[in-house]
DRENPA-3360 file (N, C-alpha, C; in nm, 2 decimals, always signed):
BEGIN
1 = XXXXXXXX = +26.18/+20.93/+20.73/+26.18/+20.79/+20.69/+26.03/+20.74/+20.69 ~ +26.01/+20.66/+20.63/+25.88/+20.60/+20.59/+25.83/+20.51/+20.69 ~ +25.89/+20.43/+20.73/+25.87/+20.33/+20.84/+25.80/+20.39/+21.01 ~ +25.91/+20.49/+21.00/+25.87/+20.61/+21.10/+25.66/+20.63/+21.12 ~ +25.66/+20.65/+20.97/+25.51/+20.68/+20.95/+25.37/+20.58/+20.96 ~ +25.44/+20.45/+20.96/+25.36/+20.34/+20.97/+25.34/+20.28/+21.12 ~ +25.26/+20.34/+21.21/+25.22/+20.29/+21.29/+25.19/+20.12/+21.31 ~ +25.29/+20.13/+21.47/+25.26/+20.00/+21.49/+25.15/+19.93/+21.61;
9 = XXXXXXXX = +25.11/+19.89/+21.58/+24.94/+19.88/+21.68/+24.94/+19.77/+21.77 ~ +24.87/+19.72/+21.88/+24.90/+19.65/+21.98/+24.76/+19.63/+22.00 ~ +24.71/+19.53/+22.08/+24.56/+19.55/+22.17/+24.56/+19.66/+22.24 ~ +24.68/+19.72/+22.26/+24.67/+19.85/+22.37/+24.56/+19.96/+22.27 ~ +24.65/+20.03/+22.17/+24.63/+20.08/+22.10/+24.55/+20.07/+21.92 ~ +24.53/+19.99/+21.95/+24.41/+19.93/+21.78/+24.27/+20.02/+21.82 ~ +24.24/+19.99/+21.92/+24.08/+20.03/+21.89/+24.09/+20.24/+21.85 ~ +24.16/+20.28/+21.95/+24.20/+20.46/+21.92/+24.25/+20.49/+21.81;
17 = XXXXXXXX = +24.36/+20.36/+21.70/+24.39/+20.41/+21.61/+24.28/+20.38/+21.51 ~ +24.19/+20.31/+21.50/+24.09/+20.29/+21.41/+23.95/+20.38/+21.43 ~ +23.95/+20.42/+21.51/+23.81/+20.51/+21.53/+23.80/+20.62/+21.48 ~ +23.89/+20.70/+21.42/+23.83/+20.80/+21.34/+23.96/+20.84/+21.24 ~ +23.94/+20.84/+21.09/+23.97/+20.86/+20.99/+23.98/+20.78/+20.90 ~ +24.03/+20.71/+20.82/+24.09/+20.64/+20.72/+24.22/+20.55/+20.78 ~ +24.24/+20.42/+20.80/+24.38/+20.38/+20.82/+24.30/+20.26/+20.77 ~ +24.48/+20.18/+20.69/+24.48/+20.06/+20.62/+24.57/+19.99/+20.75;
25 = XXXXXXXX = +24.51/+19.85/+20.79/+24.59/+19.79/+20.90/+24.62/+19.65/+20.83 ~ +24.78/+19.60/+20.81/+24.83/+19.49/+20.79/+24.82/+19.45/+20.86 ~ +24.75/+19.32/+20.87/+24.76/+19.22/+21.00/+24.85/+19.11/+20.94 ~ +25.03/+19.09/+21.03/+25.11/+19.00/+20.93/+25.16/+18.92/+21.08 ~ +25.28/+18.84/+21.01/+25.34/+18.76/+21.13/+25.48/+18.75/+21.08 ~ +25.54/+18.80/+21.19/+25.70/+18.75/+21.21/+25.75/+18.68/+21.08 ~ +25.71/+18.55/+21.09/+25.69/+18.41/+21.08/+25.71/+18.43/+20.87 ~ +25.58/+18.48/+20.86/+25.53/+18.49/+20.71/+25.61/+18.56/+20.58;
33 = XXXXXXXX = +25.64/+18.49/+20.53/+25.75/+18.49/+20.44/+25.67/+18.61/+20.31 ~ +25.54/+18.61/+20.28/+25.46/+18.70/+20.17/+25.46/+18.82/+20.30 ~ +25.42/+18.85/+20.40/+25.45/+18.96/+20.52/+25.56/+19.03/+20.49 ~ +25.68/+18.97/+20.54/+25.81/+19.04/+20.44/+25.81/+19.11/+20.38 ~ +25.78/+19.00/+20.23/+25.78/+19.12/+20.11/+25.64/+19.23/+20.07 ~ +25.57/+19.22/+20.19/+25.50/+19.32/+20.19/+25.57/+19.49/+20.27 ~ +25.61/+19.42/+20.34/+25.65/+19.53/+20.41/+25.71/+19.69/+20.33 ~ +25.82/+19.62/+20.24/+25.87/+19.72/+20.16/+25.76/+19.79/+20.11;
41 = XXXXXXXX = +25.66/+19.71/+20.04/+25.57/+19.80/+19.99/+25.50/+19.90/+20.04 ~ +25.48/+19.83/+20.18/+25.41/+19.94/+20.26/+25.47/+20.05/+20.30 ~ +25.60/+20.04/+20.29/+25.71/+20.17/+20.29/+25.64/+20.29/+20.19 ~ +25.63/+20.21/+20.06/+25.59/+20.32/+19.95/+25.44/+20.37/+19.94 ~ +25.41/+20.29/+19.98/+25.24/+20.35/+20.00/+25.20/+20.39/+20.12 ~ +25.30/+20.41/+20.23/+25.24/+20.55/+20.33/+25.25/+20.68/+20.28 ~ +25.40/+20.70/+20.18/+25.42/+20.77/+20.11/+25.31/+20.82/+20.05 ~ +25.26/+20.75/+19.94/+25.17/+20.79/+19.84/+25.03/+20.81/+19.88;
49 = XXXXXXXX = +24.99/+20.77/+20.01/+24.83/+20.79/+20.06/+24.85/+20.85/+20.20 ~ +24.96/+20.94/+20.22/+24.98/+21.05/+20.35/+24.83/+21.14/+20.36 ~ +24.77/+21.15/+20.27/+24.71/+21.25/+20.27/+24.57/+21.25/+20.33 ~ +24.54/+21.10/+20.22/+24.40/+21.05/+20.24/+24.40/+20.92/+20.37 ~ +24.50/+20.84/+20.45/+24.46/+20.76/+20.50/+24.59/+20.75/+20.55 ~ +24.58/+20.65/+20.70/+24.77/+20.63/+20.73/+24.75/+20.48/+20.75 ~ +24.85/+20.40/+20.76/+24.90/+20.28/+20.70/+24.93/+20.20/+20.90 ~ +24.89/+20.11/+20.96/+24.95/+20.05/+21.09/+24.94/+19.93/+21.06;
57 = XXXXXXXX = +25.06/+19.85/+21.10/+25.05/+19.68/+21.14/+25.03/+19.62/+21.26 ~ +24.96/+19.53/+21.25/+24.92/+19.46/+21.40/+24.98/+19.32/+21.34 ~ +25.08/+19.27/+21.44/+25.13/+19.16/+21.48/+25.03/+19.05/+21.52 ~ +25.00/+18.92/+21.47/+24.87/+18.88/+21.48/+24.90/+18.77/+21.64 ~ +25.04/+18.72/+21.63/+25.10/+18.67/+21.70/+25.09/+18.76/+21.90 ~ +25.07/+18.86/+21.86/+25.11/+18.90/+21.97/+24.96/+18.98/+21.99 ~ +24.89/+19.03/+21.92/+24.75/+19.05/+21.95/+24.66/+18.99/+21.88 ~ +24.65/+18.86/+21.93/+24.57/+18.74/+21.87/+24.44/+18.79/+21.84;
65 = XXXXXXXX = +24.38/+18.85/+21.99/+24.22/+18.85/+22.04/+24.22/+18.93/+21.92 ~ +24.29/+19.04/+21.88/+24.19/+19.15/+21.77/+24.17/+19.10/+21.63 ~ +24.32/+19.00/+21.63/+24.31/+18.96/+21.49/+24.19/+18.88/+21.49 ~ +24.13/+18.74/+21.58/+24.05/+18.67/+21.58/+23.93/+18.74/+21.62 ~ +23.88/+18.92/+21.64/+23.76/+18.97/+21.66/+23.74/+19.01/+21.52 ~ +23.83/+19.05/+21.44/+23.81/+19.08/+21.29/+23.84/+18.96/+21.19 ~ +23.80/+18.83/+21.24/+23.83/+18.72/+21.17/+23.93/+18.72/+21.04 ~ +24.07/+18.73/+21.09/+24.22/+18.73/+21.04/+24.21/+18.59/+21.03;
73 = XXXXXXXX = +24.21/+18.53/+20.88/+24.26/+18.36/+20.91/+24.36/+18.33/+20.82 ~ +24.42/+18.41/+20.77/+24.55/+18.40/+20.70/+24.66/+18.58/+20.69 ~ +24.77/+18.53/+20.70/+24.83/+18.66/+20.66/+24.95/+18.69/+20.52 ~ +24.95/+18.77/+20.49/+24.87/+18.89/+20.52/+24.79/+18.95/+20.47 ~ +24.67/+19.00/+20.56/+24.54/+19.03/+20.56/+24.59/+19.20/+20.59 ~ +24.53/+19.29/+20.48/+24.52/+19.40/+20.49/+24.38/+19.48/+20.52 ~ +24.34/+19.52/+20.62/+24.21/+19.56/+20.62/+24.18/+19.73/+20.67 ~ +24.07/+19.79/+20.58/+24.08/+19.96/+20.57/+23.95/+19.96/+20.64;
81 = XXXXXXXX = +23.98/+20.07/+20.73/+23.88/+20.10/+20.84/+23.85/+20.24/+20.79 ~ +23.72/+20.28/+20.82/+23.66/+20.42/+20.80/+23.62/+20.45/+20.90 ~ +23.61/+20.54/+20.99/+23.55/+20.59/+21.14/+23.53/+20.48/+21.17 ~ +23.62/+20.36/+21.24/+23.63/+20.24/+21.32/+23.55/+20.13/+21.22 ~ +23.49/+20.17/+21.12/+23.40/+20.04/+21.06/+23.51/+19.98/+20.96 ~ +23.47/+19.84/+20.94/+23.58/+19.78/+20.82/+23.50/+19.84/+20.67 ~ +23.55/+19.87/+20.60/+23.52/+19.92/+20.49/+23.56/+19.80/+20.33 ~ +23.68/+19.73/+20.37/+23.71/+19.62/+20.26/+23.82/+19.56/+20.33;
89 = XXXXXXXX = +23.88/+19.45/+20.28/+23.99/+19.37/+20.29/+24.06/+19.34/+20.16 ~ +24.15/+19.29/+20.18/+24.27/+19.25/+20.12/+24.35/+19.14/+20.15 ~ +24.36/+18.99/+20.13/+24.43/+18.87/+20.15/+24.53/+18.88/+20.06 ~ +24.69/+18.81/+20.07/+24.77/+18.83/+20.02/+24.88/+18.92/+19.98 ~ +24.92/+18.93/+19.85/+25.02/+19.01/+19.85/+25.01/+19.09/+19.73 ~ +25.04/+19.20/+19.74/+24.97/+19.31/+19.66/+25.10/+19.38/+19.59 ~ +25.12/+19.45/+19.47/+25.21/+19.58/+19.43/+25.15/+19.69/+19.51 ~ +25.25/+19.82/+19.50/+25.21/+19.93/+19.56/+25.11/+20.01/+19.48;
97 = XXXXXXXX = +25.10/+20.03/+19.36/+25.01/+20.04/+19.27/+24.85/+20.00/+19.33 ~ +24.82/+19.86/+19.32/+24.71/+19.80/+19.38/+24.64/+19.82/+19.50 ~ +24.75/+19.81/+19.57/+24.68/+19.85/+19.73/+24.65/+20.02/+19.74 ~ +24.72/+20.08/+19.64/+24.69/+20.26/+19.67/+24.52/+20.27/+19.58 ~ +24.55/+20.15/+19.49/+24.39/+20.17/+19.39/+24.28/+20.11/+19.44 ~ +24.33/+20.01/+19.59/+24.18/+19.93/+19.67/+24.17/+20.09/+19.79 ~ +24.27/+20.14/+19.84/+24.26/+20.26/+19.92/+24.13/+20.36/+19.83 ~ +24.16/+20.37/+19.72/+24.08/+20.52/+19.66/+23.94/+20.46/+19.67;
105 = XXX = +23.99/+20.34/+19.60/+23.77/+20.31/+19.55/+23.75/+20.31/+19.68 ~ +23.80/+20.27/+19.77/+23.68/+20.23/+19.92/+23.65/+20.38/+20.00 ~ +23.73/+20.45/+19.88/+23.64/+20.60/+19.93/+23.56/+20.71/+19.92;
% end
């Protein structure tokens, strides 16, 4: 299952999952009604970018400090890290198409 594959990240765990390789991190909330309907998508695009990068969400609600160290001011904020550095962002709400085609260029 897909969901399985989408790591979910905490202040515990953010900084280890970003330091080395390719991962795209949704930063969403509960709350956020465009979050939602992101989610499915992100279903299909761990799928389709297994290879080159893996996909985690951080709950902004519940790890504030990281959202507010990577200045998160709306969600949801998709942001792709390369060996721990931010490499691009994404505000909003995307097709799965889109987000697999901001994944390639930023590499």
């Amino acid at each position: 299952m897909a969901s399985e594959k989408i790591l979910k990240l905490d202040e515990e765990n953010f900084e280890e999952a970003i330091k080395s390789g390719v991962i795209l991190v949704d930063f969403y909330a509960d709350w956020c009604g465009p979050c939602r309907m992101l989610a499915p998508v992100l279903e299909q695009v761990v799928i389709d970018l297994e290879s080159i990068a893996k996909i985690g969400k951080l709950d902004i609600d519940k790890s504030h400090k990281i959202a507010n160290i990577h200045r998160v001011t709306s969600v949801p904020t998709m942001i792709l890290f390369k060996e721990g550095n931010e490499v691009n962002r994404l505000v909003g709400l995307l097709e799965a198409e889109g987000i697999i085609d901001f994944v390639k260029a930023a590499l």
